[in-house]
C-alpha positions as CSV (number, residue, x, y, z in Angstrom):
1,X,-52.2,66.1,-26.0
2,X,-55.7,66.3,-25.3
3,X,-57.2,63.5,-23.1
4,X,-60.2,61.2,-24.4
5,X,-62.6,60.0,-22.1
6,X,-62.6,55.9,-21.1
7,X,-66.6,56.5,-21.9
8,X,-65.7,57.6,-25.9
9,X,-62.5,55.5,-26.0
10,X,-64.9,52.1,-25.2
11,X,-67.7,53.7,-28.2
12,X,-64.5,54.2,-30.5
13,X,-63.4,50.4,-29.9
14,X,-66.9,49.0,-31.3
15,X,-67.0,50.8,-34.2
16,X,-64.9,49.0,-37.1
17,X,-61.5,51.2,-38.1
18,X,-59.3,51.4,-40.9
19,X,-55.7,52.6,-39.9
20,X,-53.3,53.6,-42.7
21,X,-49.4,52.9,-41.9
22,X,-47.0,53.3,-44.9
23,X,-47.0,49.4,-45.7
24,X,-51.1,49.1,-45.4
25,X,-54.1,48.8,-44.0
26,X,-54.7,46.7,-41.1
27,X,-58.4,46.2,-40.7
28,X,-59.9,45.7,-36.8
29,X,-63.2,44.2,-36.3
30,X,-65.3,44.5,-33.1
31,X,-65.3,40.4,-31.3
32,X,-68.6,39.2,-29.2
33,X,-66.7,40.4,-26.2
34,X,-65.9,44.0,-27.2
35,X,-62.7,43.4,-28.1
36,X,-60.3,44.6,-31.1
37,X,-59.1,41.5,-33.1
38,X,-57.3,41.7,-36.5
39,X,-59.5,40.4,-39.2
40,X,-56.5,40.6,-42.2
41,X,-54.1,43.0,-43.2
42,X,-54.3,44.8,-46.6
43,X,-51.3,46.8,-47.8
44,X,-48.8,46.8,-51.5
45,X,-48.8,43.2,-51.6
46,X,-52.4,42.5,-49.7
47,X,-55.4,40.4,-51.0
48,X,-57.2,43.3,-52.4
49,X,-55.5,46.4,-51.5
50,X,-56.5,49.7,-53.5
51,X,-53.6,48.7,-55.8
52,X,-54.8,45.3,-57.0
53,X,-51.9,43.3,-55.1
54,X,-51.9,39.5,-55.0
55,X,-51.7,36.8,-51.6
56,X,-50.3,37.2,-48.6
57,X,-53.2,37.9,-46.6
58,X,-53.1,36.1,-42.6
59,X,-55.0,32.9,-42.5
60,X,-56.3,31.7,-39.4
61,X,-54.7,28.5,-37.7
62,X,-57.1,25.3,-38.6
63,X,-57.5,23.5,-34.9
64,X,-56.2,19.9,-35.0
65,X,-58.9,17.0,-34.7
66,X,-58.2,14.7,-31.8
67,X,-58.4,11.1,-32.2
68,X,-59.9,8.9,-30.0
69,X,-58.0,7.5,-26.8
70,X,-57.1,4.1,-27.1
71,X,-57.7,2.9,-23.4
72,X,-59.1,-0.7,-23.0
73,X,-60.1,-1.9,-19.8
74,X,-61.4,-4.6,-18.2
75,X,-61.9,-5.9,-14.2
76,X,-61.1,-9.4,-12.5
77,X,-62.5,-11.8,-10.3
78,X,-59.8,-12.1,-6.8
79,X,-60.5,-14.2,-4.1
80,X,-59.5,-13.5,-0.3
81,X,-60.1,-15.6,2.2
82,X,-62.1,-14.1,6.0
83,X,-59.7,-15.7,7.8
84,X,-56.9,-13.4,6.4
85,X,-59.2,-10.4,6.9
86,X,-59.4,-11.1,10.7
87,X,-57.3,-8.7,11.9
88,X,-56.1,-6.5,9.3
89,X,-56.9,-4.9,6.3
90,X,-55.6,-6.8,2.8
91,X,-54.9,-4.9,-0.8
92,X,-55.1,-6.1,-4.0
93,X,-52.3,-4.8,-6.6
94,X,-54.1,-2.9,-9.6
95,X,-53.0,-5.3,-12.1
96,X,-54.6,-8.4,-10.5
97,X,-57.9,-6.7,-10.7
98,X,-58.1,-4.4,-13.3
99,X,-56.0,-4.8,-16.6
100,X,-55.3,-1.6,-18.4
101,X,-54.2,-1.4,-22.1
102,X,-52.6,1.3,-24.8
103,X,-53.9,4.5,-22.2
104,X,-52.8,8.0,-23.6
105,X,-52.6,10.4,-21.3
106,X,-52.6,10.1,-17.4
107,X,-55.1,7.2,-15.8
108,X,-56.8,7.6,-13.2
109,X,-59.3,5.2,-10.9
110,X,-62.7,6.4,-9.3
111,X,-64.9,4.1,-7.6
112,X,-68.5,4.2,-8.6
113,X,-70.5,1.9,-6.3
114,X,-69.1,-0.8,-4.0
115,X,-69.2,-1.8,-0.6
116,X,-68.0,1.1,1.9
117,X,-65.2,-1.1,3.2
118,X,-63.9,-1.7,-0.4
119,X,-61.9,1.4,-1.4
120,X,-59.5,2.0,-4.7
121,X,-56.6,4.7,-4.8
122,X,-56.8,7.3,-7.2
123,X,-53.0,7.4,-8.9
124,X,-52.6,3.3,-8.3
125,X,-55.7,1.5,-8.5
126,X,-54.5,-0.3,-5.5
127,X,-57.9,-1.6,-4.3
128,X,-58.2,-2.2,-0.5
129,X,-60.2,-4.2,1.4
130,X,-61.2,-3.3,4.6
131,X,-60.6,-6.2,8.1
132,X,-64.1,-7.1,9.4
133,X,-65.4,-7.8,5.9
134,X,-68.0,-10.9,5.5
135,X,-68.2,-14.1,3.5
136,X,-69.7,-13.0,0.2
137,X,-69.5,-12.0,-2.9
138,X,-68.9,-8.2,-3.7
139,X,-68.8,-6.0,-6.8
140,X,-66.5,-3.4,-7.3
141,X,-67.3,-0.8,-10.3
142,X,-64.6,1.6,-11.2
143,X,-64.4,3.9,-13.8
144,X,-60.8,4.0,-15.6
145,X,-59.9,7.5,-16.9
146,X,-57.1,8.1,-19.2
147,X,-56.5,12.2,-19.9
148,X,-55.4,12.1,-23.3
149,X,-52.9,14.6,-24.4
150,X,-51.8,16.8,-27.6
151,X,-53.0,13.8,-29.5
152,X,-56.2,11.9,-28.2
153,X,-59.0,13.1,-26.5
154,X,-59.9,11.8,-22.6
155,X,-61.8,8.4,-22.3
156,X,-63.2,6.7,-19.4
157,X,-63.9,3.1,-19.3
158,X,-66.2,1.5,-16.6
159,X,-65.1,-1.8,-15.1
160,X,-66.4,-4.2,-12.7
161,X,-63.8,-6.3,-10.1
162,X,-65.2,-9.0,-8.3
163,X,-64.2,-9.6,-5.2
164,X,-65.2,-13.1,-2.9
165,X,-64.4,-13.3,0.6
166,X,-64.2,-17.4,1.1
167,X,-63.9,-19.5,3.7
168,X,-60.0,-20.6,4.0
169,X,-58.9,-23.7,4.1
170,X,-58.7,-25.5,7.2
171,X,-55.2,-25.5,8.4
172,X,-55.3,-28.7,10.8
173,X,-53.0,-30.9,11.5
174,X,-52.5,-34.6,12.5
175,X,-49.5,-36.2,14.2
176,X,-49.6,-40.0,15.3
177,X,-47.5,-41.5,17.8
178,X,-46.4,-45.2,18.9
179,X,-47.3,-45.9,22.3
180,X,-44.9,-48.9,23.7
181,X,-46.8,-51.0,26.2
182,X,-45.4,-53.4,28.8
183,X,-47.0,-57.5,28.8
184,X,-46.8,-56.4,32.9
185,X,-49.6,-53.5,32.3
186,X,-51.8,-55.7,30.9
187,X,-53.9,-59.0,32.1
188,X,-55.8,-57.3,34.6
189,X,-57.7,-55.1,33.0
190,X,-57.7,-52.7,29.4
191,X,-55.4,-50.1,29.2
192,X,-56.2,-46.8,27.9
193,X,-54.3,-44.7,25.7
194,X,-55.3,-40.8,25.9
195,X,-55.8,-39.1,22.6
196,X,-53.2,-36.8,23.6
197,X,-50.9,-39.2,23.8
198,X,-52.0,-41.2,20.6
199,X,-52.0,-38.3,18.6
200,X,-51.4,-34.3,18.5
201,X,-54.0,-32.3,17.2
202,X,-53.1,-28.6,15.9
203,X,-54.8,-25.9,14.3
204,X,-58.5,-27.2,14.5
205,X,-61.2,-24.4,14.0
206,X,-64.3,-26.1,15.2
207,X,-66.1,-29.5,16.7
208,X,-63.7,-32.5,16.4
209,X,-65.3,-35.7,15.9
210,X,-63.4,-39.3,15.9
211,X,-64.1,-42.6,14.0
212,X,-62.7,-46.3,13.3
213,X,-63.4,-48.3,10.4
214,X,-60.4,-50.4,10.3
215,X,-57.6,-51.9,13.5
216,X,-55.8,-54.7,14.2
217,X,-58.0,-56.7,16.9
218,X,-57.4,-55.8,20.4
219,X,-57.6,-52.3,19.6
220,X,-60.4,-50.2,19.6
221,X,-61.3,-46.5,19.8
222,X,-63.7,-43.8,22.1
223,X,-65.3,-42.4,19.4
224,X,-66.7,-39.6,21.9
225,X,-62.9,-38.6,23.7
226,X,-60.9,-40.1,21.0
227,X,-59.3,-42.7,23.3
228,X,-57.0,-46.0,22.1
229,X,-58.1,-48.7,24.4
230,X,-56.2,-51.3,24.2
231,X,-57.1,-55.1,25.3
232,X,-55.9,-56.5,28.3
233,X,-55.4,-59.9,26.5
234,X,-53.5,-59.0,23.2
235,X,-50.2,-60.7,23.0
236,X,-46.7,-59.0,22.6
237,X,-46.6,-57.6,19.2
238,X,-47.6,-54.6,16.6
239,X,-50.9,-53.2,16.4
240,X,-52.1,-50.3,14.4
241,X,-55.6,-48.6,13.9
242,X,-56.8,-46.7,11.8
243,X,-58.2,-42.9,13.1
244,X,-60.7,-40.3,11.0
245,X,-60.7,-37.0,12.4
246,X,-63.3,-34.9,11.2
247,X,-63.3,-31.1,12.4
248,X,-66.5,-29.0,11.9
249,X,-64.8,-25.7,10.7
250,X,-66.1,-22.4,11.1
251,X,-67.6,-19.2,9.4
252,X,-64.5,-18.4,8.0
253,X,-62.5,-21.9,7.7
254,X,-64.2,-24.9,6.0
255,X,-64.7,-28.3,7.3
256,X,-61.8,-30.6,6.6
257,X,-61.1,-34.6,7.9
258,X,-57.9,-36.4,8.7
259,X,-56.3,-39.9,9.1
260,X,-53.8,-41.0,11.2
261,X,-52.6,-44.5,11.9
262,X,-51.6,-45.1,15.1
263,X,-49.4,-47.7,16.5
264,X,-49.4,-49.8,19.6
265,X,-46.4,-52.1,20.2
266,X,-46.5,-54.8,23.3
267,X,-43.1,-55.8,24.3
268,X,-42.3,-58.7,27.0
269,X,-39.9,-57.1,29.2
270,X,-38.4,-60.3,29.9
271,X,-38.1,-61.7,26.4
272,X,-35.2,-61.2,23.9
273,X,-35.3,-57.6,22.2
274,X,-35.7,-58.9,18.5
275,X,-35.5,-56.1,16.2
276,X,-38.5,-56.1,13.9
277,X,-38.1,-57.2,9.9
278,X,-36.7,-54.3,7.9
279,X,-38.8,-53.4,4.7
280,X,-37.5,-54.1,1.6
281,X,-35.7,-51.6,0.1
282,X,-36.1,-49.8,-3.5
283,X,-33.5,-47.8,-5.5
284,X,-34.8,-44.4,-6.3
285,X,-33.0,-41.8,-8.0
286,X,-33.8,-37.8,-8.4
287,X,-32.2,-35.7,-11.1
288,X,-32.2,-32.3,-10.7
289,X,-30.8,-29.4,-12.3
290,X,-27.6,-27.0,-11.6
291,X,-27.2,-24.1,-13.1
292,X,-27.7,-23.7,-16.6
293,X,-25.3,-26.7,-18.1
294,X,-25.0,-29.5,-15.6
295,X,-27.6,-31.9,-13.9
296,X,-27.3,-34.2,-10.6
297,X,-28.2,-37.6,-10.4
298,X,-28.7,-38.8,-6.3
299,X,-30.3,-41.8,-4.8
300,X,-30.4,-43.5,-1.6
301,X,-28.0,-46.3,-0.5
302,X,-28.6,-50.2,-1.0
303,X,-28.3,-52.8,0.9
304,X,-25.5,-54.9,0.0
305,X,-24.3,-52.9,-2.5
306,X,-20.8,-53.1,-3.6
307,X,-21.3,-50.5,-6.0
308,X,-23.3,-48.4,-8.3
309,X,-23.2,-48.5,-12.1
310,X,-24.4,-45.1,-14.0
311,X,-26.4,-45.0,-17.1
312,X,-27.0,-41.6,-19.3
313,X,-28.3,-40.1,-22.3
314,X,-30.4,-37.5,-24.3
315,X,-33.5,-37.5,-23.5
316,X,-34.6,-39.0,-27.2
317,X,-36.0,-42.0,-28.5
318,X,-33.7,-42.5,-31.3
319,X,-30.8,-41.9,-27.9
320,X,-30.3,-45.4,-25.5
321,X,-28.8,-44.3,-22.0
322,X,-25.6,-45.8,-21.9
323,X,-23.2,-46.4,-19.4
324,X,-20.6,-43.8,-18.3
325,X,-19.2,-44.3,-14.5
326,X,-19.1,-46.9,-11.8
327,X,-19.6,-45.9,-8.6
328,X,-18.4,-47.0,-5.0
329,X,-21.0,-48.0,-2.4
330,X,-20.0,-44.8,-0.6
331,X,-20.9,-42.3,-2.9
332,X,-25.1,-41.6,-3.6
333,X,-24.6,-38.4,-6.5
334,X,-23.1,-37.9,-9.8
335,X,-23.1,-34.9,-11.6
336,X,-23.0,-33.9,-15.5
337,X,-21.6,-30.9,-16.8
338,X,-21.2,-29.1,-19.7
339,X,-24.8,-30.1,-21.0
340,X,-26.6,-28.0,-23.7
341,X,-29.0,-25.5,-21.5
342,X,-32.7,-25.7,-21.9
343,X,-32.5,-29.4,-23.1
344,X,-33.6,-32.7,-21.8
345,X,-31.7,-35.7,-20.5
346,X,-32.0,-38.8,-18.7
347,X,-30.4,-41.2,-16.7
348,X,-30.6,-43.6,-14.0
349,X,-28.4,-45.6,-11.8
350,X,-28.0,-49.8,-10.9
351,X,-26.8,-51.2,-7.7
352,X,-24.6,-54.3,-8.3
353,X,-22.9,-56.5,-6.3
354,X,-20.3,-59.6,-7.2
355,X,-21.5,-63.4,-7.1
356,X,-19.1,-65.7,-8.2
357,X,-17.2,-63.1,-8.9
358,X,-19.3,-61.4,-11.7
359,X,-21.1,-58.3,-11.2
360,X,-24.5,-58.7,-10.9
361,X,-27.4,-56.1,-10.8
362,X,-29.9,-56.8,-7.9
363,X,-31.7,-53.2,-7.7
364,X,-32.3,-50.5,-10.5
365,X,-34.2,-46.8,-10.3
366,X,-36.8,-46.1,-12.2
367,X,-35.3,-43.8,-15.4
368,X,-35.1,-40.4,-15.0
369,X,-36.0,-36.8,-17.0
370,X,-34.8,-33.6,-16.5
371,X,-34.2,-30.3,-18.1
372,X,-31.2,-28.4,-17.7
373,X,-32.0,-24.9,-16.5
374,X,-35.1,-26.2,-15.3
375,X,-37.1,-26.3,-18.5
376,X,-36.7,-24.9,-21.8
377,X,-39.0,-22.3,-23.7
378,X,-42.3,-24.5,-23.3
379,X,-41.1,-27.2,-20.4
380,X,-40.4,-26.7,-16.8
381,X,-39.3,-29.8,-14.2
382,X,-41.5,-30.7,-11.3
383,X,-40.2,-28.7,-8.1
384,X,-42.7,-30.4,-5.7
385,X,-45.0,-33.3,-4.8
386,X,-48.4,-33.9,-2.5
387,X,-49.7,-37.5,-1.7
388,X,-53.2,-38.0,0.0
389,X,-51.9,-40.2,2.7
390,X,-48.4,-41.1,3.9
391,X,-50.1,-44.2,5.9
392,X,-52.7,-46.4,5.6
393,X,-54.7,-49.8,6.6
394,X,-56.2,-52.3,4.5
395,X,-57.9,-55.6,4.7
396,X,-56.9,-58.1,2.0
397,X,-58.4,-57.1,-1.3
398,X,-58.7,-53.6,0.1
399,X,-58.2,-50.9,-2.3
400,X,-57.0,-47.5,-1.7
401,X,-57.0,-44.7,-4.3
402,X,-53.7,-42.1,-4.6
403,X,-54.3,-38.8,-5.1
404,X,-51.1,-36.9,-6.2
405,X,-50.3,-33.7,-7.5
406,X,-47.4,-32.2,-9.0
407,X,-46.1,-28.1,-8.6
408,X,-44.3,-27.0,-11.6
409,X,-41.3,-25.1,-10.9
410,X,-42.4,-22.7,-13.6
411,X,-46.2,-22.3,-13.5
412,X,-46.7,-21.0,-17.1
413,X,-45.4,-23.9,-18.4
414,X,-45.8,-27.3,-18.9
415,X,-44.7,-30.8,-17.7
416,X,-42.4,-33.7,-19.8
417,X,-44.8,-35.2,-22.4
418,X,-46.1,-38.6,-21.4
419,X,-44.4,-40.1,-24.6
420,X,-41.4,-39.6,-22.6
421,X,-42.3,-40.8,-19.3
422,X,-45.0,-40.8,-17.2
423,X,-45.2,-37.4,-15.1
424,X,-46.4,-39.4,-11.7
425,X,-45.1,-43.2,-11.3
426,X,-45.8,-45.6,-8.7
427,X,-44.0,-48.5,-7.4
428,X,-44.7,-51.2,-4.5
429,X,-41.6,-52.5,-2.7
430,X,-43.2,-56.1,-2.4
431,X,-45.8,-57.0,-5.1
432,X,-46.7,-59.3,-2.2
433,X,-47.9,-57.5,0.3
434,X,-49.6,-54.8,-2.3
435,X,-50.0,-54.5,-6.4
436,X,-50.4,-50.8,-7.6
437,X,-51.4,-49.4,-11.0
438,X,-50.3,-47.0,-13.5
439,X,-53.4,-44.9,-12.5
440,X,-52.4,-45.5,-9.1
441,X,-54.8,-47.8,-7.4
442,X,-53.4,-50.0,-4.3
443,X,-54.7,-53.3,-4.0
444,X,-54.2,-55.6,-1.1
445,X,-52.7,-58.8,-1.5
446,X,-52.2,-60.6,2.0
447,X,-51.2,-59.5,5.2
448,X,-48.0,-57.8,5.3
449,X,-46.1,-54.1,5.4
450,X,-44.9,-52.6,2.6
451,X,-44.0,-49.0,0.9
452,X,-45.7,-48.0,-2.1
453,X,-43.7,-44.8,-3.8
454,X,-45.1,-42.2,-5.6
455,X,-42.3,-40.8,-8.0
456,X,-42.2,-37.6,-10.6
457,X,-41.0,-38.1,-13.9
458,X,-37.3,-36.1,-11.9
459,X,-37.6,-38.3,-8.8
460,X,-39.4,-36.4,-6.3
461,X,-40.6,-39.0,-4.6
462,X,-43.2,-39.4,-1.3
463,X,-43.6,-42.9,0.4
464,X,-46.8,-44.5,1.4
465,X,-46.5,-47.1,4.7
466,X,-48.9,-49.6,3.8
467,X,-50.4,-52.4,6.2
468,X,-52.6,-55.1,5.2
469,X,-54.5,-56.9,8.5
């Protein structure tokens, strides 16, 4: 066979050739780049074949239309305090900051503009913050890319994430103590109690500053060392003042003041040990739940109880709590099975004891709510409690204000309705010594000690020590 030159091969393959093969004509046409493509095929049953055949001719593929990507995006504010960024570096999980919705295809993150110390992962969107940085505000703008595939086309969204650096909160911490003083240490001059024995300062995180508005006479305070002095005169006895504790804070921790009471007790080494009063006692009950189907009722012991008389029922107007068990004065918990999970119930309990041989109720708890499970679709039960003060001084017709705050054991969800019961009650253990309202407000009465208790609608329940000089 005779060779053919590349040179007249290449000239052959632009010009446009008919080859004959016993079925038909395929026809080549020259492409942009020089190369042979088939253009259609003619033959016996082509589209216009010498022979007047019908169809069949090849028709090119028609490319498919992508649709748009359905990515939404869209950044978040998250806080960090610059205490925590101290000594080491903190992340933030992509779904705090940035949520992402219906993405097809792969997503990536690329940071646009930011501060240098703020950096985002590709693959994750984990966004980390570098130790070191300052209080401030700082934005974050990332652009959220989501590939496509066979079906969408690519789409990036731009988002924004806020990040503030705050000032934490200031973790100090204020413990008071009793100082016992001997009549024999006194008479010839003031004695003086050191702050560090009055009290015990922990945690402070700047300039501590002391104060006095309110003490039992005799007892005064150094408002520059923070110093009890007590005076040399003051007759066997208690005392208590009243202590403000401001500290300064910091750059990174904010300012934050405490009060302790602290207590000074003068005892006559050569008189009789006489125990002081005992407060007055209140019955308080918590119900809490176990498991799915049962709920616990406990409370604290009596004084001169000879027993304790249960109550129950659904947690329904249209239900009374009735009686259903009599306790010993031994036993403090009861427990209810068998309960329909997810629903509410309450209960609460009556010491008793027997005059003339009759039982007679002398203390009762406040009523309780609970739901089994912990809550139902929309309800949870309180899981925690924070009073303002767990001690305080006043002068008759003082007031003091509460502040109290329930956790949730389920955050998403909601307490009891007030129709049932009042999510946060308060009691006074002597009306009087102190009066408190349903909006709890303490008002003084006369001088006295009482508790005032703070109670969740379950009985979690903090105690306030209240003195009125």
């Amino acid at each position: 066979m005779r060779h053919i030159p590349k040179k007249v091969l290449s000239t052959l393959l632009t010009l446009t050739l008919t080859l004959v093969f016993v079925a038909g004509t395929i026809e080549i046409a020259e492409m942009a780049s020089g190369h042979p493509v088939v253009s259609h095929v003619l033959g016996s049953d082509g589209d216009g074949g010498d022979d007047g055949g019908g169809g069949g001719g090849y028709v090119p593929p028609t490319p498919v239309e992508k649709k748009t990507n359905t990515l939404s995006a869209k950044g978040h504010t998250v806080s960090l305090t610059g205490a925590s960024l101290t000594n080491k570096s903190r992340t933030i999980a992509r779904k705090d900051a940035i949520t992402v919705s219906n993405p097809q295809g792969t997503v990536t993150y690329a940071k646009k503009s930011g501060n240098n110390k703020i950096t985002i992962n590709k693959s994750t969107g984990v966004i980390t913050v570098q130790k070191g940085l300052g209080i401030g505000t700082y934005k974050l703008v990332v652009n959220v890319k989501a590939a496509g595939n066979g079906s969408y086309k690519a789409k990036t969204v731009q988002v924004t994430v806020t990040i503030k650096v705050v000032t934490a909160t200031n973790p100090i911490t204020v413990k008071p103590s009793t100082e016992t003083i001997s009549t024999e240490d006194l008479g010839e001059e003031d004695v003086v109690i050191p702050k560090s024995e009055a009290m015990t300062i922990s945690q402070s995180k700047g300039k501590l500053s002391y104060s006095s508005s309110i003490g039992s006479e005799g007892l005064t305070l150094d408002t520059k060392t923070g110093d009890i002095i007590v005076d040399k005169d003051l007759e066997p006895g208690t005392y208590k003042i009243e202590v403000k504790i401001k500290d300064s804070g910091s750059v990174k921790y904010k300012p934050a003041t405490r009060y302790v009471v602290v207590t000074v007790k003068i005892k006559d080494p050569n008189a009789p040990d006489e125990s002081e009063p005992k407060l007055k006692d209140k019955l308080i009950a918590k119900w809490t739940a176990k498991g799915g189907n049962a709920l616990t009722l406990t409370w604290n012991k009596v004084d001169g109880a000879e027993g304790y008389d249960v109550f129950f029922g659904r947690c329904s107007k249209s239900h009374k709590s009735r009686f259903v068990k009599s306790l010993g004065p031994d036993k403090t918990t009861w427990t209810k099975k068998g309960l329909v999970k997810n629903k509410p119930y309450k209960a609460f309990v009556k010491a008793w004891k027997m005059v003339d041989g009759e039982k007679k109720y002398f203390r009762m708890s406040p009523p309780l709510h609970a739901y089994t499970a912990g809550g139902s679709k929309l309800y949870t039960n309180p899981s925690k409690l924070t009073i303002n003060r767990s001690e305080i001084l006043l002068r008759e017709d003082g007031t003091f204000a509460i502040k109290a705050t329930v956790k949730k054991l389920s955050s998403g969800k909601i307490l009891i309705m007030p129709s049932h019961c009042a999510r946060i009650r308060y009691y006074t253990t002597d009306k009087n010594v102190v009066t408190v309202s349903k909006a709890g407000k303490i008002k003084a009465v006369a001088k006295g000690t009482c508790k005032v208790y703070v109670i969740t609608s379950n009985g979690i329940k903090k105690a306030i020590l209240v003195t009125v000089l």
